[in-house]
C-alpha positions as CSV (number, residue, x, y, z in Angstrom):
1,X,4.1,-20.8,-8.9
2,X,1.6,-17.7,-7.4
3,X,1.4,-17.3,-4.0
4,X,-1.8,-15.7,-3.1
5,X,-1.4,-13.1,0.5
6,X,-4.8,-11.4,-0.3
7,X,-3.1,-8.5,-1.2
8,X,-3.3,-6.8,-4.0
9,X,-0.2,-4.9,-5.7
10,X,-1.4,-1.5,-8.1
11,X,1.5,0.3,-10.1
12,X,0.0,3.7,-10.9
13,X,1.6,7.2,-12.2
14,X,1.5,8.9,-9.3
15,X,2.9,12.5,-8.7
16,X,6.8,11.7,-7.8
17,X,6.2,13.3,-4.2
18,X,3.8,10.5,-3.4
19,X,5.5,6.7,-2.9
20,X,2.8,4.9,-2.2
21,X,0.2,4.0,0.1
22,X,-2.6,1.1,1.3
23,X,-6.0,1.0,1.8
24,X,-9.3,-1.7,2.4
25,X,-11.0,-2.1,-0.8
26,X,-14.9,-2.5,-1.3
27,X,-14.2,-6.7,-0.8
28,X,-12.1,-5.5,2.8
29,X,-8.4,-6.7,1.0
30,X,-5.7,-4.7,1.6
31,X,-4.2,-3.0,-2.1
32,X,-1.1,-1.2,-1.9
33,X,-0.5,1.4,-4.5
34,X,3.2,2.4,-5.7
35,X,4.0,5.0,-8.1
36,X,5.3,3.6,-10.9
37,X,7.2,6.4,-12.0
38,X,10.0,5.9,-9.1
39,X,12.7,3.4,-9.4
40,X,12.2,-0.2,-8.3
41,X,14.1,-0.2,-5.3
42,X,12.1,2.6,-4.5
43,X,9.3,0.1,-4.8
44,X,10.4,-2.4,-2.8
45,X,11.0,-0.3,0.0
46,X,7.3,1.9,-0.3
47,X,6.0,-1.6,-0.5
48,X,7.7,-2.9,2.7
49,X,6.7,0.0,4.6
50,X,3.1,0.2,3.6
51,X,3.1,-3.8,4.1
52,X,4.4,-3.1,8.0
53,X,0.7,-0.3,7.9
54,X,-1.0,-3.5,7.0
55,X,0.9,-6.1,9.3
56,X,0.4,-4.1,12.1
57,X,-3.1,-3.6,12.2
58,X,-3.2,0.4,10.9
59,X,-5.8,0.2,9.0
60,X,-8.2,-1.4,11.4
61,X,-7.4,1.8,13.7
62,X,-10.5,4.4,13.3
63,X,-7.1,7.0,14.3
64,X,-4.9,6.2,11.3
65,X,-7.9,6.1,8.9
66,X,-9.1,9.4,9.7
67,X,-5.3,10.7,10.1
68,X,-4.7,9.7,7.0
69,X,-7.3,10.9,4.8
């Protein structure tokens, strides 16, 4: 069974000071990155947080965008 959120999940190799993070792609879906290099309860909690960014409406905020960056 797939359930589809319309959000996409990336494992990369990031550096190990960098957990994660979300952003709009170029079809405006949400893709959260996580560093694959970090353990998976690691994971699970970058995930969760960056979800809470999406859930909440952060990246629609000109603010956080520009914070961010």
């Amino acid at each position: 069974m797939e359930i589809n959120f319309g959000i996409r999940v990336v494992l990369e190799n990031l550096p190990t000071s960098v957990k994660g993070f979300v952003f709009i792609d170029s079809t405006y879906s949400p893709v959260i990155v996580l560093n694959a290099r970090l353990p998976y309860e690691v994971q699970q909690m970058t995930f969760y947080h960056e979800w809470l960014h999406i859930k909440d409406g952060d990246l629609d905020n000109t603010d956080y965008r520009e914070y961010s960056a």
